[in-house]
Short mmCIF file of the C-alpha atoms (twelve columns), coordinates in Angstrom:
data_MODEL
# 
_entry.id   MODEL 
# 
loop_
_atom_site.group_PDB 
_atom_site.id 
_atom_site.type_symbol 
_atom_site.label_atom_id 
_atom_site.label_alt_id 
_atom_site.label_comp_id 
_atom_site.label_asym_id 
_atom_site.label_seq_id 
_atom_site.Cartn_x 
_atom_site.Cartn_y 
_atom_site.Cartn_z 
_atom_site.pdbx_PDB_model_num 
ATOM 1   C CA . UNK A 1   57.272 -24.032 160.928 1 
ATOM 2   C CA . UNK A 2   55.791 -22.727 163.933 1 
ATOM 3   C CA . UNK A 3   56.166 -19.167 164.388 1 
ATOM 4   C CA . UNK A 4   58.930 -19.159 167.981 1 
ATOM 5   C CA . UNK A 5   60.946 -21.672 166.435 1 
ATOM 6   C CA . UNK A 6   61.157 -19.095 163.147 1 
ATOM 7   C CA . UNK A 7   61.707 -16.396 165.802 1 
ATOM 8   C CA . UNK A 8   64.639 -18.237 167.591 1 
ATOM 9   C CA . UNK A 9   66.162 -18.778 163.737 1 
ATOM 10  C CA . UNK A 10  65.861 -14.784 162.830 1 
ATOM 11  C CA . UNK A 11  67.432 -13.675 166.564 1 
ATOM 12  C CA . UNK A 12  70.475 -15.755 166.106 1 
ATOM 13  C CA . UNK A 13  70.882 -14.940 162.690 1 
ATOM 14  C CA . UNK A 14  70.417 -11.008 163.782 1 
ATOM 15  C CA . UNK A 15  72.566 -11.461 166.799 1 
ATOM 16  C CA . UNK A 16  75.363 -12.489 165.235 1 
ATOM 17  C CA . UNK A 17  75.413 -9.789  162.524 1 
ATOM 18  C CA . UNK A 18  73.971 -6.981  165.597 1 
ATOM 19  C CA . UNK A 19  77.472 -7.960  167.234 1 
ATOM 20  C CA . UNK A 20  79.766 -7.554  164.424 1 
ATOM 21  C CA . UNK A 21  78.656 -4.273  163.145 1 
ATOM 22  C CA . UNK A 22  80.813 -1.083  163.438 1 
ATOM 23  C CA . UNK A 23  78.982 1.651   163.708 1 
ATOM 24  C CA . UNK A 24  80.236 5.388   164.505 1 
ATOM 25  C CA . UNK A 25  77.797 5.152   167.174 1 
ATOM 26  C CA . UNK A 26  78.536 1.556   168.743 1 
ATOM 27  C CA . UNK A 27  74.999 0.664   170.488 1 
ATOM 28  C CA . UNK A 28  75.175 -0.274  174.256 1 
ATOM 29  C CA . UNK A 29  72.932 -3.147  173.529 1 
ATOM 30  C CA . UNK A 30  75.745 -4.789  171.608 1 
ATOM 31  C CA . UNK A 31  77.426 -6.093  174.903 1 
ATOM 32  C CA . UNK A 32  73.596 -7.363  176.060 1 
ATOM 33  C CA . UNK A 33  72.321 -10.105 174.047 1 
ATOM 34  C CA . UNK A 34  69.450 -10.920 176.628 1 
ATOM 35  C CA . UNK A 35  68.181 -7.407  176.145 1 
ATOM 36  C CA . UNK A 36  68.853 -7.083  172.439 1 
ATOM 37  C CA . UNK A 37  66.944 -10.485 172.210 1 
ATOM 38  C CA . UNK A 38  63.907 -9.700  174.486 1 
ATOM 39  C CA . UNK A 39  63.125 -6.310  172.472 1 
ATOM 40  C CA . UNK A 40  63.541 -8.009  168.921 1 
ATOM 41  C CA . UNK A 41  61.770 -10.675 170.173 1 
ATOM 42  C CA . UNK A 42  58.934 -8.727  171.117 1 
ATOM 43  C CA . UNK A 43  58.944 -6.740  167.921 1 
ATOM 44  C CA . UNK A 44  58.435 -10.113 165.992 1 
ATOM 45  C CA . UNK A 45  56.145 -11.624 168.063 1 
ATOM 46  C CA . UNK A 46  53.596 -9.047  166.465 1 
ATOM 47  C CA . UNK A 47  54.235 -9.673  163.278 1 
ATOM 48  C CA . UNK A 48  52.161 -12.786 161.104 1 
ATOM 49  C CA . UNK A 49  54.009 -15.922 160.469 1 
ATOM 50  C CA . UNK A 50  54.291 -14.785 156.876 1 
ATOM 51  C CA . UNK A 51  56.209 -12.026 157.524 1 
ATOM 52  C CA . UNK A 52  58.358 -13.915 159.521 1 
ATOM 53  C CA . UNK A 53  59.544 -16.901 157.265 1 
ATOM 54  C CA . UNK A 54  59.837 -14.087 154.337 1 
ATOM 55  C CA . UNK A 55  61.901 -11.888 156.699 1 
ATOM 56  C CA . UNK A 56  64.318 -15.280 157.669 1 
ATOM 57  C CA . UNK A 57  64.366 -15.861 153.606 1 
ATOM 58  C CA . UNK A 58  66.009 -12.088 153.498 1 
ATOM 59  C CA . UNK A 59  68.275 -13.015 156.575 1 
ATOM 60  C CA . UNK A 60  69.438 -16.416 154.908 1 
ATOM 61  C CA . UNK A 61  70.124 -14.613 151.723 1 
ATOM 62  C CA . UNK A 62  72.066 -12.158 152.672 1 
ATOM 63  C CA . UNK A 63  74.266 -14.280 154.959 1 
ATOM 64  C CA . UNK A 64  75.033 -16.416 151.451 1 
ATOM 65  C CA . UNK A 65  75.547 -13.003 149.544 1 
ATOM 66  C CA . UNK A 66  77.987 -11.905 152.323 1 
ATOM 67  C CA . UNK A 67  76.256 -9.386  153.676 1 
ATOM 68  C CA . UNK A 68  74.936 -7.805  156.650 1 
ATOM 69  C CA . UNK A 69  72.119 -6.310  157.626 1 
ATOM 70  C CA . UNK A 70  72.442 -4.461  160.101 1 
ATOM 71  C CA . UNK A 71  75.824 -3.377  158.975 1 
ATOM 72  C CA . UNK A 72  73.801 -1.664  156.049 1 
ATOM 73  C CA . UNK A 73  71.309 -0.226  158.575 1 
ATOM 74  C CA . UNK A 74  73.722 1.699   160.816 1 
ATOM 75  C CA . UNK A 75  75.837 2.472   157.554 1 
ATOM 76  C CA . UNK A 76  71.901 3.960   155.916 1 
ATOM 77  C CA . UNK A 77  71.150 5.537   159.526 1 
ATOM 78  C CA . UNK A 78  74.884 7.403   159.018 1 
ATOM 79  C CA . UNK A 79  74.382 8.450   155.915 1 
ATOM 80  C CA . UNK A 80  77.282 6.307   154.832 1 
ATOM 81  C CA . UNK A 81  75.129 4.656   151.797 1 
ATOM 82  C CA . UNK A 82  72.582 6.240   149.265 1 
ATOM 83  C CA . UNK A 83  69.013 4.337   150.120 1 
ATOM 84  C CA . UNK A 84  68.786 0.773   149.275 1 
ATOM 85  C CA . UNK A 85  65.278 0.779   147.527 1 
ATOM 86  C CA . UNK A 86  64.997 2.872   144.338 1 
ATOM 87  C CA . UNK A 87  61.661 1.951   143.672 1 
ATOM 88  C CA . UNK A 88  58.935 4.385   144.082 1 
ATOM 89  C CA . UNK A 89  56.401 2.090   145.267 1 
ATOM 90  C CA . UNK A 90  58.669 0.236   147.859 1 
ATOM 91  C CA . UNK A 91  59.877 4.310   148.969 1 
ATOM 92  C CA . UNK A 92  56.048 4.850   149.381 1 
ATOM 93  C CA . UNK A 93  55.153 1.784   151.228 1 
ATOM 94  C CA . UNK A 94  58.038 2.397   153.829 1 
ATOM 95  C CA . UNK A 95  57.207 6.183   154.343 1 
ATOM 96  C CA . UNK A 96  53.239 4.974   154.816 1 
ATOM 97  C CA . UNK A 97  54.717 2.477   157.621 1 
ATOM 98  C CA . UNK A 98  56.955 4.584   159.015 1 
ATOM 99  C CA . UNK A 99  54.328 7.297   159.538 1 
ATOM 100 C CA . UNK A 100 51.634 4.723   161.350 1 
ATOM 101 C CA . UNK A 101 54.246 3.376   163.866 1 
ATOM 102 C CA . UNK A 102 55.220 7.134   164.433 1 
ATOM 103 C CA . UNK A 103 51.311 7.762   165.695 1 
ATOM 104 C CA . UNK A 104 51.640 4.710   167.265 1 
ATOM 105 C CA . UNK A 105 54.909 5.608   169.276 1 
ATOM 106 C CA . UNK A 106 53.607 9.106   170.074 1 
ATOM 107 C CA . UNK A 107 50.294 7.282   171.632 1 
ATOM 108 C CA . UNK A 108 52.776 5.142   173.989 1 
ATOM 109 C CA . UNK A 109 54.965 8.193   175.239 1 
ATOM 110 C CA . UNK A 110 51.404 10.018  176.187 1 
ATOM 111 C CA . UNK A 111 49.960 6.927   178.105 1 
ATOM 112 C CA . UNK A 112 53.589 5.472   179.650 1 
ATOM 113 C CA . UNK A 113 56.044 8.279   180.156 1 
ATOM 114 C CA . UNK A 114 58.382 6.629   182.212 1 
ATOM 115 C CA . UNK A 115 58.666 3.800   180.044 1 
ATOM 116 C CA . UNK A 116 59.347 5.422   177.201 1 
ATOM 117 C CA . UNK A 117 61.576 8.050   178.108 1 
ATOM 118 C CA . UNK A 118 64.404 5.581   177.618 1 
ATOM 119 C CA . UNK A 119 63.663 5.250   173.973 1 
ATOM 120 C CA . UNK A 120 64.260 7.022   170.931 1 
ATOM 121 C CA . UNK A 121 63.261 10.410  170.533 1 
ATOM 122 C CA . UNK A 122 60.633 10.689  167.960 1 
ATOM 123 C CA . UNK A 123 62.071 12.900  165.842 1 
ATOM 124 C CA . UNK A 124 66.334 14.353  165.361 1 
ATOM 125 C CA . UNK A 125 67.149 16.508  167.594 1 
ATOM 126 C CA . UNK A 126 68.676 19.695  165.753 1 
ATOM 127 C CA . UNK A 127 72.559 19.830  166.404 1 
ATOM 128 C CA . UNK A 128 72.769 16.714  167.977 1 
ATOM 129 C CA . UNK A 129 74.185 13.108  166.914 1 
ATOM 130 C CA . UNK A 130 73.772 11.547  170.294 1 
ATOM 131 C CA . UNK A 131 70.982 8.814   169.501 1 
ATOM 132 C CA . UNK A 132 69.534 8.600   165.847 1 
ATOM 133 C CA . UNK A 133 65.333 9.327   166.023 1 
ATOM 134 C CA . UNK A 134 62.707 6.465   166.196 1 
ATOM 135 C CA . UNK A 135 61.610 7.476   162.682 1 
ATOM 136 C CA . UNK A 136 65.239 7.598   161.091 1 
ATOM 137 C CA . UNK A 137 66.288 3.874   162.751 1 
ATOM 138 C CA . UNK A 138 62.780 2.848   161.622 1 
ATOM 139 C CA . UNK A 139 62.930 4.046   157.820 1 
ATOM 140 C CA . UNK A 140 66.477 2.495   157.674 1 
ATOM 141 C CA . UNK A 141 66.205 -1.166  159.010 1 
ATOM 142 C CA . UNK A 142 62.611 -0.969  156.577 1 
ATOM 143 C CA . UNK A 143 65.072 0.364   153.693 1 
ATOM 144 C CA . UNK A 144 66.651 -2.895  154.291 1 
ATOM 145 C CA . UNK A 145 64.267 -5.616  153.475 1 
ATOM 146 C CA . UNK A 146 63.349 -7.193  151.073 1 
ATOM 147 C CA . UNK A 147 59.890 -6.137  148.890 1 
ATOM 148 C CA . UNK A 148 58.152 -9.706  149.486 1 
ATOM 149 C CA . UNK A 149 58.795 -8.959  153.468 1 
ATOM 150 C CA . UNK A 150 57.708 -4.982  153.254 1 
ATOM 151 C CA . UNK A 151 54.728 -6.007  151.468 1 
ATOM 152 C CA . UNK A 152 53.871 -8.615  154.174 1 
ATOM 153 C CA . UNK A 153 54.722 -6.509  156.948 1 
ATOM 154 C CA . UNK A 154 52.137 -3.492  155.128 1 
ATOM 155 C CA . UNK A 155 49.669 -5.917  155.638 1 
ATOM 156 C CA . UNK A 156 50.638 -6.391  159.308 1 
ATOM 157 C CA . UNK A 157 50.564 -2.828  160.281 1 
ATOM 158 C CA . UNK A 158 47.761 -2.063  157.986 1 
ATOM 159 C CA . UNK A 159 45.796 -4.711  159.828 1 
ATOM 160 C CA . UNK A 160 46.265 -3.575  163.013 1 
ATOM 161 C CA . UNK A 161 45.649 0.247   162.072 1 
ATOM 162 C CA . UNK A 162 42.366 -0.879  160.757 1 
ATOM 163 C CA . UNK A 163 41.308 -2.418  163.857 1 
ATOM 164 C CA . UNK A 164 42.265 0.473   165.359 1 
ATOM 165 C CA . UNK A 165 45.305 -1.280  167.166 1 
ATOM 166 C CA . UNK A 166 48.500 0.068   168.461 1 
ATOM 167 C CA . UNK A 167 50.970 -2.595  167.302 1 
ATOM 168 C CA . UNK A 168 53.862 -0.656  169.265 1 
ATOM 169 C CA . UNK A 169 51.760 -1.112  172.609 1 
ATOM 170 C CA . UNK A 170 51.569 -4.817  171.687 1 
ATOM 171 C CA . UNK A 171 55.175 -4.793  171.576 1 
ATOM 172 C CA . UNK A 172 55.954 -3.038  174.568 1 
ATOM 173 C CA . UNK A 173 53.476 -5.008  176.454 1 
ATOM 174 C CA . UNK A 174 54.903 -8.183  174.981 1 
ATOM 175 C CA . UNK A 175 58.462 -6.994  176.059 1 
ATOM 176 C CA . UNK A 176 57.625 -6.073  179.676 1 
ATOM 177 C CA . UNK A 177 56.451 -9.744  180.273 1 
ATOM 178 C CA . UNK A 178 59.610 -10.913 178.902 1 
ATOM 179 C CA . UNK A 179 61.376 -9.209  181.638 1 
ATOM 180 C CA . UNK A 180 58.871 -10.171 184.544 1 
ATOM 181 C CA . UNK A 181 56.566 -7.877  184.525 1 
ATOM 182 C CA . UNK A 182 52.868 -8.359  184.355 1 
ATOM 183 C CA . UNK A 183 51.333 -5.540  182.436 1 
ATOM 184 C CA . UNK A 184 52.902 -2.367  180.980 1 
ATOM 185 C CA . UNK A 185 51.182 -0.776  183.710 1 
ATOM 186 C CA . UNK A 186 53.402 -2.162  186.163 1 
ATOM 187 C CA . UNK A 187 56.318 -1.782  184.724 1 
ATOM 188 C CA . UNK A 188 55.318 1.688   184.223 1 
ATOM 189 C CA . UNK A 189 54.781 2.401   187.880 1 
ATOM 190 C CA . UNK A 190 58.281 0.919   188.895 1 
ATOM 191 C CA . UNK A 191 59.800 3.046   185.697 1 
ATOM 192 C CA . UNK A 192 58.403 6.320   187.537 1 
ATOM 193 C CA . UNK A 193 59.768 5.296   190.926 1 
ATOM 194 C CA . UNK A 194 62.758 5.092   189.701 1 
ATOM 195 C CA . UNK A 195 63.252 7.851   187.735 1 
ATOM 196 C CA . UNK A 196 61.861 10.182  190.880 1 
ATOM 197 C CA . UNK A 197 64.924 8.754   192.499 1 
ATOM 198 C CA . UNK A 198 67.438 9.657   189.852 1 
# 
């Protein structure tokens, strides 16, 4: 199957499940299926085809099991349910993921600001509930897939950090062109106009 027409499977299947959960926290993208849909988009378009049909395998299942997904990742990222994956290995393979695309998120903030300041913080901010840390949403939606798909996505991230890629700029830069922009540069330029506006 070729890999958009996987893609265009996993977003509806996500869609529907993003739009039914009820979270403490309701996210604002809930009521913007273009813009849920052009980030998650861009977040799969880096991954390998393998990853992809595995991932769709844990989305089919769990529609057949009753389940969702992302109902279980806002319910992990609210500390409403103990972690999904017991299993040492899987725990260590998440938390050596988690870590790389932390580096890799840190690089982006350095080199586009503006771009990112509308993101997650990095870390929890002490005191505060008011948007859940890139590495907490990160470790949770991983907590929720299945070991055949984190295994194939190590290999993903693993192969980019040994090229000495930053699979969270190819991302970005895939999701700026998705909303008419031709590099992250540009859309990093009109980002700082407008927040020297604000």
């Amino acid at each position: 199957m070729q890999k958009n027409k996987i893609i265009e499977q996993i977003l509806d299947k996500e869609l529907k499940m993003f739009t039914s959960v009820q979270a403490d926290q309701p996210a604002p993208c809930q009521d913007d299926a273009d813009g849920f849909k052009a980030f998650r988009s861009a977040q799969f378009q880096a991954w390998s085809a393998g990853t992809l049909e595995s991932y769709l395998q844990d989305l089919e299942k769990a529609e057949s099991d009753g389940l969702n997904l992302m109902t279980l990742k806002y319910a992990r990222m609210e500390n409403k349910i103990q972690p999904i994956n017991e299993n040492p290995q899987v725990i260590q393979m998440i938390w050596e993921m988690v870590s790389i695309q932390l580096g890799w998120q840190k690089e982006m903030i350095q080199k586009y600001p503006s771009i990112m300041a509308r993101g997650r913080p990095i870390e929890d901010v002490s005191g505060s509930s008011a948007m859940t840390s890139f590495g907490n949403y990160l470790s949770c939606e991983l907590d929720t897939y299945s070991q055949m798909t984190l295994t194939y996505l190590f290999h993903d991230i693993m192969n980019c950090h040994s090229k000495k890629e930053n699979m969270s700029k190819i991302i970005y830069e895939t999701m700026v062109k998705n909303l008419g922009y031709a590099s992250l540069a540009e859309a990093e330029e009109e980002a700082t106009s407008k927040l020297k506006t604000l």
